[in-house]
C-alpha positions as a printed NumPy array, in Angstrom:
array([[-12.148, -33.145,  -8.181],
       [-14.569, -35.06 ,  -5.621],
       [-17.728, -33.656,  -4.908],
       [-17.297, -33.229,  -1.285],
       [-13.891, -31.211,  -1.999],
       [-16.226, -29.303,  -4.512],
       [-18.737, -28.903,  -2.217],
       [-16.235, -27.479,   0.571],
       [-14.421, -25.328,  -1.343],
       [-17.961, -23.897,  -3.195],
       [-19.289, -23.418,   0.346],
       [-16.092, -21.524,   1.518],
       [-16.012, -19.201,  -1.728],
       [-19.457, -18.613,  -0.97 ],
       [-19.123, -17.786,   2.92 ],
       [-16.107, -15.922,   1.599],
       [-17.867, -13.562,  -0.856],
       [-20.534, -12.813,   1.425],
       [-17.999, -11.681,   4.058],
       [-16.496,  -9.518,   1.43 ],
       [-19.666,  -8.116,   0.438],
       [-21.001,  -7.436,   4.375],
       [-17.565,  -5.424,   5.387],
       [-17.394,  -3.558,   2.115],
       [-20.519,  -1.973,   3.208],
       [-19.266,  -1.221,   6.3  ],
       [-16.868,   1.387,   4.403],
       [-16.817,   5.667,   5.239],
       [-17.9  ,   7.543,   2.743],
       [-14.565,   9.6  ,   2.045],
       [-14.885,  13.448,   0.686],
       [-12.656,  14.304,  -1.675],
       [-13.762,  17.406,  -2.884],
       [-10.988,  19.475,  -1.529],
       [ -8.671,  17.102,  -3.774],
       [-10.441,  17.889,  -7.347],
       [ -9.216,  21.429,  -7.363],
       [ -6.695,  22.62 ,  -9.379],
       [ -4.31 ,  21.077, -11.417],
       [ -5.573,  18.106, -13.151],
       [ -2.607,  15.122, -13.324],
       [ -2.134,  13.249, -17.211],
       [  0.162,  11.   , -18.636],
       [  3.257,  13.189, -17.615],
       [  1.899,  13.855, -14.211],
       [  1.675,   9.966, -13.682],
       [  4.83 ,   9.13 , -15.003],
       [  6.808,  11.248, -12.589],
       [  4.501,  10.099,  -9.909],
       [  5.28 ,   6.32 , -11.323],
       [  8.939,   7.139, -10.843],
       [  8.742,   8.511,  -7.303],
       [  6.205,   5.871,  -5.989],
       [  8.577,   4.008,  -4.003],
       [  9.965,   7.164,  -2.325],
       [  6.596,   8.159,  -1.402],
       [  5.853,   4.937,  -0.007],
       [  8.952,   5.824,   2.589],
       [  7.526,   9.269,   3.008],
       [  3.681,   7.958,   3.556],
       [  4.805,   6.603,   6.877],
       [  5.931,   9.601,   8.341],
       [  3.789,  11.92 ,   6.973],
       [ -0.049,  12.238,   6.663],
       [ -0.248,  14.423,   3.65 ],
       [  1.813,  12.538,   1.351],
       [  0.073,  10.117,  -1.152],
       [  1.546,   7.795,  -4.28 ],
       [ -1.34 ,   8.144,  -6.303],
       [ -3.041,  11.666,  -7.569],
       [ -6.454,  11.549,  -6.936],
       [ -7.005,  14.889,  -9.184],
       [ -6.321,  12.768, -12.792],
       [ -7.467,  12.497, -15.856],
       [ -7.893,   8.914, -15.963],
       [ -6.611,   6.777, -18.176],
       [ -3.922,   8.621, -19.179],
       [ -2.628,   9.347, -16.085],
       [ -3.012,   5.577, -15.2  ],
       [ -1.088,   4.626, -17.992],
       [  1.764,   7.073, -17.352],
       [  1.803,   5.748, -13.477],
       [  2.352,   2.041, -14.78 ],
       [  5.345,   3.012, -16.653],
       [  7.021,   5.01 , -14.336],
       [  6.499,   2.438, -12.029],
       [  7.349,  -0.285, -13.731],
       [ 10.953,   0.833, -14.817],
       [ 11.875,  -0.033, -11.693],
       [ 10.891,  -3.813, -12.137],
       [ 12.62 ,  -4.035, -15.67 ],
       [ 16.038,  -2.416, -14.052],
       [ 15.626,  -4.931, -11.684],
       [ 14.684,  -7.606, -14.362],
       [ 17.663,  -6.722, -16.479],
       [ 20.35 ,  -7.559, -13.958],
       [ 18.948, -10.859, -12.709],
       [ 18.761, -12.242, -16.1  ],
       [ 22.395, -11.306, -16.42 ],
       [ 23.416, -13.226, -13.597],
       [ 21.04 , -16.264, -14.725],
       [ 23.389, -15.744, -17.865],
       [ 26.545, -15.757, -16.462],
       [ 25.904, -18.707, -14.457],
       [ 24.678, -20.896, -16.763],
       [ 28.341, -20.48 , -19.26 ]])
């Protein structure tokens, strides 16, 4: 790499992260108090919430009080069960192009 390229793209990460850093502070303070109470979400909870995300994507634009992701979880679990409900919809997905890549190449 030459060192002016180094030095321009070192100066723009720079002037970048410092951006980044000044409007992140810039941020509201969100309460979400009201959101902790009652049931608590785990792996289970995330799963079915994995499944539905793209649904409530759809919904999230025409209503206010519809989110994808619970903010009353337990964590990690809940995460985890999110990621896999989620991501069956990639592997269906997956599954079929790979057959056609199949199919084509015979």
């Amino acid at each position: 790499m030459n060192t002016n390229n180094y030095k321009k793209f070192l100066s723009i990460l720079i002037i970048g992260f410092v951006g980044i850093l000044l409007f992140s502070s810039c941020a509201n303070k969100e309460v979400v108090d009201a959101c902790l109470e009652g049931q608590t979400y785990g792996f289970w909870g995330g799963l079915l919430h994995g499944i539905i995300a793209p649904f409530d994507l759809i919904a999230m634009l025409f209503r206010d009080d519809v989110t994808v992701y619970a903010q009353n979880n337990n964590g990690a679990w809940y995460a985890f069960g999110f990621i896999i409900g989620s991501g069956g919809w990639g592997i269906l997905g997956s599954k079929g192009a790979s057959n056609k890549k199949r199919r084509r190449n015979k």
